[in-house]
N, C-alpha and C positions, 0 to 999 in steps of 0.2 A: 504842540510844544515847540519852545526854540531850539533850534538845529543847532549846538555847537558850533562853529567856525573855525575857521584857521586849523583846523585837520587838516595835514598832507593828505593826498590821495595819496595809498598805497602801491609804494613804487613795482611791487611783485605780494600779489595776493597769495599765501602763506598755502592754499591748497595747490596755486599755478605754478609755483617753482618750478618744482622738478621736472614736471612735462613739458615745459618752455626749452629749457636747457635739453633736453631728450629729442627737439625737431628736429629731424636730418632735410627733410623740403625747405625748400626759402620762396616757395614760389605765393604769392598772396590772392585768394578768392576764395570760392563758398561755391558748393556743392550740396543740390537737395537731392536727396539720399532717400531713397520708401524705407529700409531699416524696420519694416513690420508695421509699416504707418498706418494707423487709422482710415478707413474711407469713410465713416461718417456717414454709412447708406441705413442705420437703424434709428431705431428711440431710445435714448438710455433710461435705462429702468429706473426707477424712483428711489428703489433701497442705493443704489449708486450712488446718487447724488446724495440720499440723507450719508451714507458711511462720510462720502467726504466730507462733507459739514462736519461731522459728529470728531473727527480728524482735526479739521480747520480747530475747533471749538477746544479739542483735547489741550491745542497749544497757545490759546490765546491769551492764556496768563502768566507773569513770571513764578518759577519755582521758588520757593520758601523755605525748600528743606534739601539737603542733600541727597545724591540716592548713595554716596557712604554715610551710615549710621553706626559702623563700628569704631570705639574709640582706640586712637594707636596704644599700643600695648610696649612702652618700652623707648629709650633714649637714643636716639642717631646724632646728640652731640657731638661735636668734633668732625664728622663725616663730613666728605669734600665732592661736591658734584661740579664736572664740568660740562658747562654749556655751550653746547658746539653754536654760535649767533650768527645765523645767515644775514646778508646785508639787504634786508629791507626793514619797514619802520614796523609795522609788527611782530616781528621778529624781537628788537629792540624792548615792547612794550609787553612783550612777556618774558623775555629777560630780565626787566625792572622787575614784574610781580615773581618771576623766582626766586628773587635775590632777597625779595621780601619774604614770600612763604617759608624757605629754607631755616631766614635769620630768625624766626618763628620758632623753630625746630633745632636751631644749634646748629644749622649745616653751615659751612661754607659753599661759595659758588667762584670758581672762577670762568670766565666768559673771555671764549676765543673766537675773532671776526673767522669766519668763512667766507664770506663774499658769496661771490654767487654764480661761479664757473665751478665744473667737475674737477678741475685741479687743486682749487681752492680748499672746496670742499674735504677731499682727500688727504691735504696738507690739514688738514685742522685737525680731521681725525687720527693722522697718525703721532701730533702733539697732543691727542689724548691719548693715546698709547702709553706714549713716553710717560705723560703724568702718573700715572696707577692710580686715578681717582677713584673714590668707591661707585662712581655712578656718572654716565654722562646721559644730557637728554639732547636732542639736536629739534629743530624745527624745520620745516619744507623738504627734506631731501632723504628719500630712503637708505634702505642699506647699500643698494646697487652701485650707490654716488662713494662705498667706502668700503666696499666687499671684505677684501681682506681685514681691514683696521678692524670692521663689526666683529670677522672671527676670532680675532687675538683678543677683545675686550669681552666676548663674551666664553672664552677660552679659559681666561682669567677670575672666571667668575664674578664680572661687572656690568651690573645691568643699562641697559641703555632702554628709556622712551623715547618714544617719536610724537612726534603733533604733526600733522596736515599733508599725507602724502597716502597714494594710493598703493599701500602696502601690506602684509603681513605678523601678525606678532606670536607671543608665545599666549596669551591669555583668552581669546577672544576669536581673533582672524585667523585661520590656517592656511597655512604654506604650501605652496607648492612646489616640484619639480627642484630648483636650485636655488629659489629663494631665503633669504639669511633674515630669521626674526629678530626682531628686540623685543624685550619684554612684552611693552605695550604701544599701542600706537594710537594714541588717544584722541585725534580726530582725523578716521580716516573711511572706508570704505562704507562703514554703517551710517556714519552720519550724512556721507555725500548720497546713499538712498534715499533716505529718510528725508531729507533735503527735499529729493528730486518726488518723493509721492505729495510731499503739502504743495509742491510747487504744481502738482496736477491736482490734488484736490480745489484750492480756490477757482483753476480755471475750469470744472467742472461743476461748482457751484454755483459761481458768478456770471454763467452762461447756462444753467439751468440743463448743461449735458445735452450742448450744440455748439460747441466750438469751433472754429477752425482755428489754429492753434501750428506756430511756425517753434520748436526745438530749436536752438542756436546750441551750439557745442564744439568745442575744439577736441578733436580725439587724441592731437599733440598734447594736450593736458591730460595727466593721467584720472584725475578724480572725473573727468567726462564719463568714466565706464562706470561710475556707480552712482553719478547725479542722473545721467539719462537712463540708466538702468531702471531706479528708482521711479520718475519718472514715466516711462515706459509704461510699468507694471501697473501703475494706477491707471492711467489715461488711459490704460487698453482696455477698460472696462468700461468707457463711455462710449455708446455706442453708437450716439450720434455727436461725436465726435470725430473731426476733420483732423490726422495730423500730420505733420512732415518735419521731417527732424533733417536739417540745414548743418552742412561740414566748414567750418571756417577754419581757418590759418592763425595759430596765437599771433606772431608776428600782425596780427592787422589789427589787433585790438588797441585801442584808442589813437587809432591811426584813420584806415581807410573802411575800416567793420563798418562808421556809422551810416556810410553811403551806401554800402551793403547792405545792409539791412534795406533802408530808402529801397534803392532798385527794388530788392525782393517785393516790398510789400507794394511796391507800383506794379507790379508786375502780377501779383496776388491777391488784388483790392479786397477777396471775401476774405484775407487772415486779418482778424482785429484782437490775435491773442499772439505775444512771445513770451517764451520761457527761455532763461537765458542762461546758462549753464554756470556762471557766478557776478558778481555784481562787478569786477573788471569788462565784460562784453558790452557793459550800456555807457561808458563814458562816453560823450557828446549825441547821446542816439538821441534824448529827449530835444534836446536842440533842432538835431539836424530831421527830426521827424516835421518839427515845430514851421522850419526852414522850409520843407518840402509841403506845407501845404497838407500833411498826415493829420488826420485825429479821428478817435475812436479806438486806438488801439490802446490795450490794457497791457502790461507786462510784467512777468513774475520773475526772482531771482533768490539768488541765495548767498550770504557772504558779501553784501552789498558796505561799501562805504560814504564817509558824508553826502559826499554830492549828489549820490545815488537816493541816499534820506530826506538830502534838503527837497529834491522831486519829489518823493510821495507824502511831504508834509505838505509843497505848494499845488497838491491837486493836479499833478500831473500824470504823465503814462505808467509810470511805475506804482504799481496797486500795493507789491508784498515782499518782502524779503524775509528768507529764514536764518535767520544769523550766526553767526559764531561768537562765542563768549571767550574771547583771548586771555583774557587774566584770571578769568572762572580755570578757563585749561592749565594755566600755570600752578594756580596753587593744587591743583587736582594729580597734577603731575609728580611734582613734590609729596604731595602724600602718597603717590603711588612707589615712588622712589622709599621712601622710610618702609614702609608696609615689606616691600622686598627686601633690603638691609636685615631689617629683621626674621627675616624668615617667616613674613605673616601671607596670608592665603589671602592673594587678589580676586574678589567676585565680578565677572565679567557684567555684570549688571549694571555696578556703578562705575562703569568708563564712561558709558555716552553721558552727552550732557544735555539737562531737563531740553525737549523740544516748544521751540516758539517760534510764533510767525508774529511779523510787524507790520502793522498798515497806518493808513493816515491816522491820525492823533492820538497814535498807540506805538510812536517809536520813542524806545528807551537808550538810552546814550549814555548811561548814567554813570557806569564805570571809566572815568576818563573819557569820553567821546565815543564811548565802547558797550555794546551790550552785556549786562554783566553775568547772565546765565542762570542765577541763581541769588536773590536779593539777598542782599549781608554777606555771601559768601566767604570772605575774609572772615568775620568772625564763629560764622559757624565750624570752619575748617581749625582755627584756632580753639575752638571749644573741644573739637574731637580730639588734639595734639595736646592736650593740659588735664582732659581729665585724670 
């Protein structure tokens, strides 16, 4: 299919925020790490390889239906949610679809820049404070980015969702230790698993369970602990399977990563598999692989953007992406918001959102230049808010 254009690449991918701002090192390289790696001295058993396929296959078509099937029970007109808007462009692009969902619903939205420093962030949330809106939702930055302002809002009895940070909530993820929930946090630690096993299942397909197989991951990013976890879990069951899971620097991504990478794999000639911990770690790798005289190597990711697509539409190193559905989350969010208003009982089942993987002449774009999670969704979310 044709690749949309003119997509910005996303200036801060919407999982990386937070753990960006979190690095206290500034020092830049990559460290391979054993981490429980793989030696790759057996045979993997055949039922291994059929689970992953039968995995791969679970997700290779777009969902059609909801997994909420309960219709809202009740009016949130008039009701005002504020949007705490971190400054990158999907952030923005699901700002637009809350603004749409809500007007759906009778909600107001109003939408406060955070930017994208810890100070920033904290100023925004204590101008939700000050508001008293029935509801805020924030994107990229946990509660940790607003400790206190989280207590006073949910003190107040005003629920706050999250998107895309590796956190906590009241519905689903539990807390620990001094951790401060919101409600829900609707793309977070289960989805960066779940990510991280399709992202091992195709490389133990596609290699028939003999890989050898190079992990990329920044532990500066928080969702690293549950993409490579994910991850992990699967691939530890192929048993002739090679792995090593590589520590890189967020600071060097689309910077000096692609030479890193390069080096590594000159240095590695049997690794012909990377999995890459989100689809910001591959800008300019296909290049500079291309550059170095590299091929054969396949690479799996997750959360990938255009440029990342227009590669595995041109038959390049990137084989898969498992994607996120940004505006699918927005209006998902939004119902989750009304659902609470009202005092309705949130099923932890329909948080995550339907699982899919994209490969060559199977990437869908469809939603704005955006994978839409669930086809029609707009109107089927509309059909549950009207009945």
């Amino acid at each position: 299919m044709q690749i949309q254009r003119g997509i910005a690449r996303r200036g801060a991918q919407i999982l990386a925020i937070a753990g960006v701002l979190l690095m206290a090192s500034t020092a830049v390289g990559c460290s391979s790490v054993s981490d429980g790696a793989n030696a790759g001295q057996g045979k993997t058993d055949q039922a291994v390889i059929d689970a992953a396929a039968q995995a791969l296959k679970a997700a290779s078509t777009n969902a059609t239906t909801l997994p909420q099937t309960k219709p809202l029970s009740g009016s949130v007109a008039g009701k005002k949610i504020v949007y705490l808007e971190a400054g990158f462009q999907t952030a923005n692009l699901i700002g637009d679809r809350l603004v749409q969902a809500a007007g759906l619903l009778g909600m107001h939205v109003q939408r406060i820049n955070i930017g994208l420093t810890p100070d920033t962030v904290a100023q925004g949330a204590s101008e939700a404070v000050r508001l008293k809106p029935d509801a805020v939702m924030i994107v990229g930055f946990g509660p940790e980015f607003y400790q206190e302002q989280a207590k006073a809002l949910t003190a107040a009895g005003i629920p706050i969702v999250g998107l895309g940070y590796y956190g906590c909530d009241t519905v689903r993820i539990k807390c620990t230790g001094n951790q401060v929930p919101v409600l829900a946090n609707t793309f977070g630690p289960p989805e960066g698993d779940a990510a991280g096993k399709l992202m091992a299942s195709k490389v133990i397909v596609d290699s028939k369970g003999a890989a050898t197989v190079a992990y990329f991951g920044a532990p500066d990013l928080t969702m690293d602990q549950a993409v490579r976890g994910g991850f992990k879990s699967t691939i530890g069951k192929c048993a002739g399977c090679t792995v090593d899971y590589v520590d890189i620097q967020a600071q060097s991504i689309g910077t000096d990563l692609p030479s890193q990478i390069v080096s590594y794999l000159q240095s590695h000639p049997k690794t012909k598999w990377i999995a890459a911990q989100y689809g910001d770690l591959l800008i300019g790798v296909p290049e500079a692989l291309k550059a170095a005289g590299i091929s054969g190597v396949r690479i799996v990711s997750q959360s990938d953007s255009a440029a990342q697509f227009e590669d595995m539409e041109a038959g390049g190193p990137i084989v898969m992406d498992v994607p996120a559905a940004y505006g699918y989350l927005a209006y998902e969010s939004a119902d989750i918001i009304a659902r609470a208003l009202l005092k309705q009982p949130i099923d932890p089942k329909t948080i995550p959102q339907p699982e899919r993987v994209l490969t060559k002449g199977d990437v869908d774009l469809s939603d704005a230049g955006y994978y839409p999670g669930v086809v029609g969704y707009q109107d089927l979310f509309k059909k549950l808010w009207t009945q």
